[in-house]
MARSEKE-591360 format. One line per 10 residues: number of its first residue (from 1); for each residue y, x negated, z of C-alpha. Coordinates in steps of 0.5 Angstrom, whole numbers, padded with zeros to 4 digits. Layout:
! MARSEKE-591360
NUM> Y:X:Z ~ ... .
***
This chain:
! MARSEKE-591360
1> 0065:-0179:-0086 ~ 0068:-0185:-0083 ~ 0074:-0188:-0085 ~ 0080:-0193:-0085 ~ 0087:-0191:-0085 ~ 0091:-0189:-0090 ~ 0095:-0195:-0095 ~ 0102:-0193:-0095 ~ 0106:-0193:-0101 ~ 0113:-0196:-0102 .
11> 0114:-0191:-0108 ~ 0118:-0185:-0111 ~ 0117:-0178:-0114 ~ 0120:-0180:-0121 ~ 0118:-0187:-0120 ~ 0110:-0187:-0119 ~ 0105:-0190:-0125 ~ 0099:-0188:-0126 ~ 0096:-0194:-0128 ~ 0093:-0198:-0121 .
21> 0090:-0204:-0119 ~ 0084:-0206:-0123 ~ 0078:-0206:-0120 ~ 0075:-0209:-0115 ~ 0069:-0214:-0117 ~ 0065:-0214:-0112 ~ 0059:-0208:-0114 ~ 0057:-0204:-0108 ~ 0064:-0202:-0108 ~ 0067:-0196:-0113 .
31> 0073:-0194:-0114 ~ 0074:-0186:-0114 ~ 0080:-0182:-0118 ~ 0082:-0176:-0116 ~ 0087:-0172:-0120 ~ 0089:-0165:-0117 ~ 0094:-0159:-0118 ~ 0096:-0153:-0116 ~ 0101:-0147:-0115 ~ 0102:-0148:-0122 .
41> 0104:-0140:-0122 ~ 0104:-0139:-0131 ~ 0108:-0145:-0132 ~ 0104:-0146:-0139 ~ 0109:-0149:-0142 ~ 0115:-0154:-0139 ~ 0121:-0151:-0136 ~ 0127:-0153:-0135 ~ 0128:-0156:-0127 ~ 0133:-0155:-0123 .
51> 0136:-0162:-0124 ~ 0136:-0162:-0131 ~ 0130:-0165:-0133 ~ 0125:-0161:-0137 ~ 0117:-0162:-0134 ~ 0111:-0160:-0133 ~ 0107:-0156:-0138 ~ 0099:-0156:-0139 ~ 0100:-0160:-0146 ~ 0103:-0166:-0142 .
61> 0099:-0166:-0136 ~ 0093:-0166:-0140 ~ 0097:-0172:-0144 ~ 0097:-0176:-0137 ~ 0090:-0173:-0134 ~ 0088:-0176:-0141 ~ 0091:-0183:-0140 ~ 0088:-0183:-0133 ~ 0081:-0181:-0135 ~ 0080:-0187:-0139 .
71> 0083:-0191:-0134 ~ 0078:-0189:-0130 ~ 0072:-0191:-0135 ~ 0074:-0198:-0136 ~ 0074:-0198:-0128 ~ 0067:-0194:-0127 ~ 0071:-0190:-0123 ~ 0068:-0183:-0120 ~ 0073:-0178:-0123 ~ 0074:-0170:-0122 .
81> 0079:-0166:-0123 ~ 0081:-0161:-0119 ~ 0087:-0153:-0118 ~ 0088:-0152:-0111 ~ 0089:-0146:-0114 ~ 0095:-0139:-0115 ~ 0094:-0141:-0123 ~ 0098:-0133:-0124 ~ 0103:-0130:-0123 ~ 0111:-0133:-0124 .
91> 0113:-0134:-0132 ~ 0113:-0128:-0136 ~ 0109:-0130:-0142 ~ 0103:-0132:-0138 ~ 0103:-0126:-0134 ~ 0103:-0121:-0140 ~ 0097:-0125:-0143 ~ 0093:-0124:-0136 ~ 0094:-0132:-0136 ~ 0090:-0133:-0141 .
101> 0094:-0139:-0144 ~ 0093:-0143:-0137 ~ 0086:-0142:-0136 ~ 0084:-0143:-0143 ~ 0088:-0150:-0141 ~ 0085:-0151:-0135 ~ 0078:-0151:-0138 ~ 0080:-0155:-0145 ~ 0083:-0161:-0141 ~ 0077:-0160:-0136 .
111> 0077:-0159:-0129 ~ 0071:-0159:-0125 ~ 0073:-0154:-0120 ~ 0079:-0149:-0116 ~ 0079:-0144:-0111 ~ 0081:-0138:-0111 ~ 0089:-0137:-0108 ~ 0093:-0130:-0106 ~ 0096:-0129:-0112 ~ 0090:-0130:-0117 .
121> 0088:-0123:-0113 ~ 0096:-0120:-0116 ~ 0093:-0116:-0122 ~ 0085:-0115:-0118 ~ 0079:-0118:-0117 ~ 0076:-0115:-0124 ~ 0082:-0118:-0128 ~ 0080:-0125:-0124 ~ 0073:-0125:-0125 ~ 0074:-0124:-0133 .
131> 0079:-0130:-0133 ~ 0073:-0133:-0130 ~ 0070:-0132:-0136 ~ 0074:-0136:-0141 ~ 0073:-0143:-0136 ~ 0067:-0147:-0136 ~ 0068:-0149:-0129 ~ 0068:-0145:-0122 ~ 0072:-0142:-0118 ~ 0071:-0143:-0110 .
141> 0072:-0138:-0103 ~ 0068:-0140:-0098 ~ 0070:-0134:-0094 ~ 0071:-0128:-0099 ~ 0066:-0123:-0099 ~ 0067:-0116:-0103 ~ 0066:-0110:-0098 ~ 0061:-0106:-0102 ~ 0056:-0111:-0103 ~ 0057:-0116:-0097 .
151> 0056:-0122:-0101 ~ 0061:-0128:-0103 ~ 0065:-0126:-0108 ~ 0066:-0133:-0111 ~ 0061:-0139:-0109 ~ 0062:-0144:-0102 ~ 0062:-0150:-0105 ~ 0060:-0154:-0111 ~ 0057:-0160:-0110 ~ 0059:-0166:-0115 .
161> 0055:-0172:-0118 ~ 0060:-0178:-0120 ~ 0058:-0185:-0121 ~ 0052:-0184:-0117 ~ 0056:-0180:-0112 ~ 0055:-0174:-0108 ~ 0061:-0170:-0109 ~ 0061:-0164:-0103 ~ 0066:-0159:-0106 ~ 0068:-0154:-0101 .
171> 0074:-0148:-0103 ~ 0077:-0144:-0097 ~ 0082:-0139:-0098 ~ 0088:-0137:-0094 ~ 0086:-0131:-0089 ~ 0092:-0129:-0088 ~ 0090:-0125:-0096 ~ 0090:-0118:-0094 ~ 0096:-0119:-0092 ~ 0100:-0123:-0097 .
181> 0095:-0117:-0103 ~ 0097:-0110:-0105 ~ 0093:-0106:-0100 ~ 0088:-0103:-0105 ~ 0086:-0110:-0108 ~ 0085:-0112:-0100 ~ 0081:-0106:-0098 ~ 0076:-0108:-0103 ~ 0075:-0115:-0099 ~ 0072:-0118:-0093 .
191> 0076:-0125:-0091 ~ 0072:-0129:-0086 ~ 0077:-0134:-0081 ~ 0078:-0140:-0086 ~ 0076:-0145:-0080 ~ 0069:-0142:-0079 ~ 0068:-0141:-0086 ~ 0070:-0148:-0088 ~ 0066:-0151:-0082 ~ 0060:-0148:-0083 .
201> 0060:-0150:-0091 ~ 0062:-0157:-0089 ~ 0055:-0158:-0085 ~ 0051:-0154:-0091 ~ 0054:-0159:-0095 ~ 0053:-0165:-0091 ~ 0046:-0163:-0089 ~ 0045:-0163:-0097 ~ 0047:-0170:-0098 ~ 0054:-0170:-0099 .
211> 0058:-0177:-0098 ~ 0064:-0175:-0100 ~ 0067:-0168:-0097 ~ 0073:-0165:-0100 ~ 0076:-0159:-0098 ~ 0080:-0155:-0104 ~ 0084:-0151:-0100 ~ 0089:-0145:-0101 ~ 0091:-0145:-0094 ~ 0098:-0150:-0093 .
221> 0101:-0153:-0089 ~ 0106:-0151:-0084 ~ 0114:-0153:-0085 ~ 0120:-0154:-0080 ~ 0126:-0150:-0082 ~ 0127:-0143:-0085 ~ 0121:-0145:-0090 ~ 0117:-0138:-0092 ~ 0111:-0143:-0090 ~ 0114:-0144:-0083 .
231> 0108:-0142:-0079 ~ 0101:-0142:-0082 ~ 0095:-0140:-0076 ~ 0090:-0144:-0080 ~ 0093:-0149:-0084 ~ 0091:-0155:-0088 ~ 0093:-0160:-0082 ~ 0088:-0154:-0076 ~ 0082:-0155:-0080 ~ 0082:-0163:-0081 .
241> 0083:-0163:-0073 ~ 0077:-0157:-0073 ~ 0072:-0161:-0078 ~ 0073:-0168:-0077 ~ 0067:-0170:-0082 ~ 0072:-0167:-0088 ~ 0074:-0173:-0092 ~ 0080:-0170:-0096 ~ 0084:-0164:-0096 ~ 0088:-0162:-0103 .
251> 0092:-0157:-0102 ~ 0096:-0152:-0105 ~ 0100:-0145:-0103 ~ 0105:-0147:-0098 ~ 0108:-0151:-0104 ~ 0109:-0158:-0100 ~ 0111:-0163:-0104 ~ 0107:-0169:-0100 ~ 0109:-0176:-0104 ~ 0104:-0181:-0100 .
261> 0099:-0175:-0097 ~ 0099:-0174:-0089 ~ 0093:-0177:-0084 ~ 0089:-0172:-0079 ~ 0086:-0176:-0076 ~ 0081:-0179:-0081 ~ 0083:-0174:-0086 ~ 0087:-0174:-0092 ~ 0091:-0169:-0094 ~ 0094:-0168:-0101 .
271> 0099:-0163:-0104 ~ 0103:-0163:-0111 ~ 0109:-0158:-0109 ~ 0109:-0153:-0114 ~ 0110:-0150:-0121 ~ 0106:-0156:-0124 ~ 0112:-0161:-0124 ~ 0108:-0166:-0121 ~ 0100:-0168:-0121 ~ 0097:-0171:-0114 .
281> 0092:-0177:-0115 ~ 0088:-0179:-0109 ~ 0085:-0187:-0111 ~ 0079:-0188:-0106 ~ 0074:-0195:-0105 ~ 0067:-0193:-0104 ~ 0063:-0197:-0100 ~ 0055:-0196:-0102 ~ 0052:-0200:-0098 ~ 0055:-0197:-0092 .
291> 0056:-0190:-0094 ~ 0064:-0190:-0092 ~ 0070:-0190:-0095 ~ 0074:-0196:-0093 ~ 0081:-0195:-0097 ~ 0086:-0189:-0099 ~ 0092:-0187:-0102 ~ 0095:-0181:-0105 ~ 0102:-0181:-0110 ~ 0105:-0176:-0114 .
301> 0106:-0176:-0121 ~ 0111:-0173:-0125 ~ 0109:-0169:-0130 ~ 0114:-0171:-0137 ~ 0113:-0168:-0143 ~ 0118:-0175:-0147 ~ 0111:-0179:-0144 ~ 0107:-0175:-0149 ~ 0104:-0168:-0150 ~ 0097:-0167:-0152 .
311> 0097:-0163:-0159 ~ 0091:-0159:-0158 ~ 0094:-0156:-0152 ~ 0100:-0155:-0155 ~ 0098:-0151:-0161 ~ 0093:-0147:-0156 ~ 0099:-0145:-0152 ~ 0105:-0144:-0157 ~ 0102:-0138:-0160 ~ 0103:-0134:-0153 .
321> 0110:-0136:-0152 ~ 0113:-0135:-0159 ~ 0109:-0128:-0158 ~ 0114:-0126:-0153 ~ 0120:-0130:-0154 ~ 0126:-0126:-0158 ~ 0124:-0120:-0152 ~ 0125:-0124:-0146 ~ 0131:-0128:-0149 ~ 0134:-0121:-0149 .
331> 0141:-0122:-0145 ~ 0142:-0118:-0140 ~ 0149:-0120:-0135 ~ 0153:-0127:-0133 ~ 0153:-0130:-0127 ~ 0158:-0133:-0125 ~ 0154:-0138:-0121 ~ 0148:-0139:-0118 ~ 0144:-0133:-0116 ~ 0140:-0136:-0109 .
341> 0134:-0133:-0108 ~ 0130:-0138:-0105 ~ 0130:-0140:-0098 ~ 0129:-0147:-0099 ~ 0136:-0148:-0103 ~ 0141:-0145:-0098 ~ 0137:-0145:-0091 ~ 0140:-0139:-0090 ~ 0135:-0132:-0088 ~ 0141:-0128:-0092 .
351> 0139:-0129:-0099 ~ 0144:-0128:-0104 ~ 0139:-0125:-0109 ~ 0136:-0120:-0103 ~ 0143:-0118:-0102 ~ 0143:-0116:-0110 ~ 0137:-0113:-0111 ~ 0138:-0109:-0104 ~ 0144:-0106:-0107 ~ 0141:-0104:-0114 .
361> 0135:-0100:-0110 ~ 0140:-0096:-0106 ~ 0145:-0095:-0112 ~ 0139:-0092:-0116 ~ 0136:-0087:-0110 ~ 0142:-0087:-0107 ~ 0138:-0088:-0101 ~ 0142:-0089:-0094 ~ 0138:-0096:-0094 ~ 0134:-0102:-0098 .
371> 0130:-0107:-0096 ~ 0127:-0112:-0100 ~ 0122:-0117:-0096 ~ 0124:-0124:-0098 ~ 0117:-0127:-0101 ~ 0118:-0122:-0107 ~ 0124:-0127:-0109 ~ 0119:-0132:-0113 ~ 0126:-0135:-0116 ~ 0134:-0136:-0116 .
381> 0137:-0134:-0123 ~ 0142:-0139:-0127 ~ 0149:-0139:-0127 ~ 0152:-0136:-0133 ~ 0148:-0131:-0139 ~ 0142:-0129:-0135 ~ 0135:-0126:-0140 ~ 0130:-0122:-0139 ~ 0126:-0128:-0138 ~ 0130:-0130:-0132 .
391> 0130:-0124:-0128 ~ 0122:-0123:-0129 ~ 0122:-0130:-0126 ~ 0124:-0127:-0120 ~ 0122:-0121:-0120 ~ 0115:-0122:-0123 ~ 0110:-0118:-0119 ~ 0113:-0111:-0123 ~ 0112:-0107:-0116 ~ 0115:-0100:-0116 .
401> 0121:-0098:-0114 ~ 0119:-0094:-0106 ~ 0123:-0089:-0103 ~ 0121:-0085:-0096 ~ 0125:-0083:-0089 ~ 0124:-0088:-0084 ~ 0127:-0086:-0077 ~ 0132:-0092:-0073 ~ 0128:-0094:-0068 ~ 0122:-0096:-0073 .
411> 0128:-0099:-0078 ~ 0129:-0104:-0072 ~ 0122:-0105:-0071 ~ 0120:-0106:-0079 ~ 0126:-0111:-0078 ~ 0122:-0114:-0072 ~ 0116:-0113:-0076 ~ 0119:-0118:-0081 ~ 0121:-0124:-0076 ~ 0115:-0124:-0073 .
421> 0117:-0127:-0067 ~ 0122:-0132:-0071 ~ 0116:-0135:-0075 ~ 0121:-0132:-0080 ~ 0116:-0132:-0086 ~ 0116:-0128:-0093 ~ 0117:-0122:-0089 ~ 0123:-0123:-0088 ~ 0128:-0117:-0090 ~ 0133:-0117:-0095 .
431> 0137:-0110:-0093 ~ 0143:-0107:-0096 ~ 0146:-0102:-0093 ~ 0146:-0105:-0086 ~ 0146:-0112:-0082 ~ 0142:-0114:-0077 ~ 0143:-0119:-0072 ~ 0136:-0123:-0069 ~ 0137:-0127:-0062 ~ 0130:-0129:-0059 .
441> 0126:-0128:-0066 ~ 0127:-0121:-0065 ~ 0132:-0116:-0067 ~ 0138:-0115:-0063 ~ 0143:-0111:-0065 ~ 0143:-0107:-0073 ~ 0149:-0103:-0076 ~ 0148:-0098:-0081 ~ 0155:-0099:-0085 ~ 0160:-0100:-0079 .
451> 0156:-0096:-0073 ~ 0151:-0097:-0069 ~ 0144:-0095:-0073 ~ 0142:-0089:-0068 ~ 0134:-0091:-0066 ~ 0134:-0083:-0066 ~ 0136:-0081:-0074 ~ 0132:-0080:-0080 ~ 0134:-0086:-0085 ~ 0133:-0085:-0093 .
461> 0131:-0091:-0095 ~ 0128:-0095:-0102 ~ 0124:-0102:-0102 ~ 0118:-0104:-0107 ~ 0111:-0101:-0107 ~ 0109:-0109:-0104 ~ 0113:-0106:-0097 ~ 0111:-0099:-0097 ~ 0103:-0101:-0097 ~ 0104:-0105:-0091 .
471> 0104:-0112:-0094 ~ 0107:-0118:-0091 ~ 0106:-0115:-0084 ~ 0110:-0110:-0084 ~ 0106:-0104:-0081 ~ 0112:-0100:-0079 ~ 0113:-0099:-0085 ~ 0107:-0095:-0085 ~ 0111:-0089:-0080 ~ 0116:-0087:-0085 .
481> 0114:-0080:-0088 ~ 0115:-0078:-0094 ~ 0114:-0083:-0099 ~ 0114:-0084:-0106 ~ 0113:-0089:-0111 ~ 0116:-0090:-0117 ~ 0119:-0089:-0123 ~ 0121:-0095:-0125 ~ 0118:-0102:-0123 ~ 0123:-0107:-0119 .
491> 0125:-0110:-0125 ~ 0128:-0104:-0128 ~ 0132:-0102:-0123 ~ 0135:-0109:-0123 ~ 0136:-0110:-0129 ~ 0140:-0102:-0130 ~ 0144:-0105:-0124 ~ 0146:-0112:-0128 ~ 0148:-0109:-0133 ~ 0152:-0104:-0132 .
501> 0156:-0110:-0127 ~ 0156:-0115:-0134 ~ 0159:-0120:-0130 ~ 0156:-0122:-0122 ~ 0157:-0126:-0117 ~ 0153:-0125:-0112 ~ 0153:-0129:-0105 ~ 0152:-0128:-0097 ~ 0155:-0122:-0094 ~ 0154:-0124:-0086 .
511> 0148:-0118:-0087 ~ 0142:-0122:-0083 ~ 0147:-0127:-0077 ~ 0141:-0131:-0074 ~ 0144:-0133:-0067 ~ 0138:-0137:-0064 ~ 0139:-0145:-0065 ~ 0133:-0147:-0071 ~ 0127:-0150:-0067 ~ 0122:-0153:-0071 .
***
């Protein structure tokens, strides 16, 4: 579909309305309203930002997407409602009701559709296609196909009817999954190239009469710095530039907060960070006569409960959080400060949280060496008294402990396997026990206490489960002999050691010294 460029807006995060311009009153032109979320990762219920402010929750986003919708039906507008995906996995009270809460929320507040993400696959498919069955809506995976059947797990795309338009919705998933799943998840999968998937689905639906095409797309996108996001293959930005015809991309997975939408080419790019802070809208004028859009612009919306709360979604989702909540309030140690455990917020590829839960490993296997990779760390802990809740926030995949014997020279390329040639992503291995040192991308020197590692010794070793399968690209992992899961999850293992501590201060050691200038 052909297009003008994108209307900047001269607006902030916290200072954006959700109310717009009226209507135009010329009637071959009609408004279209998109509202979208993603990444939301079990925030059923609003939480504590790290600026102080509580946001988010399902009740005050359907309070707002309440208000939106009206103002959509006293505009005549085309709505939809749509989740780039990764709806589980993050706060202990969705993760134990199997995110019941968040998709019974989804499907009373009315999405229309949402791709599968990599973490809607943490628990399985099976559990994944049971939550299916408490929506009303569908999930989307253009390029997922179960192995035993070769057919597509979930539809390629749905095609929607809004004000007499045709809405040609398409879902691609991150290709990268089985690589980012437990391998016995990603071994039942078949995952096609997200472009080629994306590219044919794009035609089907244009052949079939879509005019507007929309991809909801869990590919992200790629970001400067020591992002964990820093360099996606196929990402949102490669697949506007591979398929032109697609009007809109609303992204998730890379957890990109993009305040006014990005270009590419012709297309407009959308995401809403993550966690459910903010909603994205995307407003459209649709030309009928000469089937075109002829304006776009895209804005965040913070997401208050003080604006409102619906009382239906509220009384929905209260009864799974007070179902757990003297058990996860449960004091555990203090922090002196701030535990850092994500990338974004110290800039740093030494972690002080990675450092803690390396040194709990090695402590409880008393192995020679622990390495943690970086992507396992979904959240930083507050300072002073620390809950069960936090630390489940951090650790919220409940990985097994793994140990096993891994000679020096595949420690040294284990280490490499996580720096993939400075693309510094989640792989990336928090250690305890040894420091490493990474010139060029690649790893040029390791010390195990204060010798040089010998390429030749068998190390003991201790990591989480996730690593030992291989995950994260860490197919050296897969040389070490003698390895043994369990017992104890990761979250055991941490808490055992936290405790015993009572009061922590966790903080950089000089274990990872990146010596490379940082390139974009």
């Amino acid at each position: 579909m052909r297009k003008v460029s994108l209307v900047a807006l001269a607006l902030t995060l916290g200072l954006v309305s959700c109310v717009q311009p009226s209507q135009s009153p010329d009637p071959s032109l009609t408004p279209v309203i998109v509202v979208h979320s993603n990444d939301i990762h079990g925030r059923a219920w609003p939480f504590l930002r790290e600026d102080g402010k509580w946001v988010g929750g399902y009740a005050a986003q359907a309070e707002l997407i309440s208000k939106i919708r009206k103002e959509a039906e006293n505009k005549k507008a085309a709505f939809l409602l749509l989740s780039a995906g990764d709806v589980n996995t993050g706060v202990p009270e969705s993760d134990f009701s199997e995110a019941q809460p968040d998709f019974e929320s989804l499907k009373a507040i009315g999405y229309d559709a949402m791709v599968v993400g990599n973490h809607d696959f943490d628990h399985g498919f099976e559990l994944l296609l049971k939550q299916l069955s408490w929506v009303k809506f569908p999930f989307l995976a253009a390029n997922l196909k179960l192995k035993s059947t070769q057919k597509p797990l979930f539809p390629a795309d749905t095609m929607i009817n809004r004000q007499g338009i045709q809405f040609g919705v398409l879902g691609i998933t991150t290709d990268q999954l089985p690589k980012l799943i437990l391998t016995e998840h990603a071994k039942k999968l078949v995952v096609e190239d997200a472009i080629e998937a994306a590219s044919r689905t794009a035609k089907r639906l244009t052949t079939s009469g879509g005019e507007i095409l929309i991809a909801l797309s869990h590919l992200g996108i790629s970001q400067s710095g020591l992002s964990i996001h820093r360099n996606i293959p196929n990402d949102d930005k490669k697949l506007a530039r591979q398929i032109p015809e697609l009007d809109l991309i609303v992204g998730g997975h890379s957890h990109t907060f993009i305040k006014e939408g990005v270009r590419e080419g012709n297309t407009l790019i959308v995401q809403a960070g993550y966690r459910g802070d903010f909603l994205g809208r995307v407003d459209l004028l649709w030309d009928r006569l000469n089937k075109r859009i002829i304006s776009s612009k895209a804005q965040l919306i913070e997401v208050d409960p003080a604006d409102g709360e619906d009382s239906e979604i509220k009384k929905l989702v209260l009864p799974y959080k007070e179902k757990y909540e003297k058990e996860l309030a449960i004091p555990v140690f203090e922090a002196k400060k701030v535990i850092l455990g994500q990338r974004n917020q110290t800039q740093s590829l030494e972690l002080p949280l990675g450092n803690l839960i390396c040194d709990a490993l090695r402590k409880e296997t008393q192995t020679d060496i622990a390495f943690f990779n970086s992507g396992g760390l979904r959240s930083s802990l507050p300072a002073g008294i620390v809950q069960r809740r936090h630390i489940l926030e951090a650790f919220p995949f409940r990985n097994l402990v793994s140990t096993g014997i891994l000679k020096g020279r595949y420690v040294v390329e284990l280490l490499n396997d996580g720096l993939r040639e400075g693309d510094y992503a989640g792989g990336v291995l928090q250690v305890s026990g040894l420091s490493y040192e990474i010139k060029d991308g690649r790893v040029s020197s390791v010390k195990v206490g204060d010798q040089e590692l010998n390429t030749n010794k068998d190390y003991s070793f201790s990591t989480n489960s996730y690593v030992s399968s291989g995950g994260d690209r860490l197919k050296a992992i897969l040389k070490a002999r003698s390895v043994r899961n369990g017992p104890g999850t990761v979250d055991e293992i941490f808490t055992r050691y936290v405790s015993n501590l009572k009061i922590v201060e966790a903080k950089i050691e000089g274990r990872i010294n990146l010596k490379d200038p940082l390139n974009p």
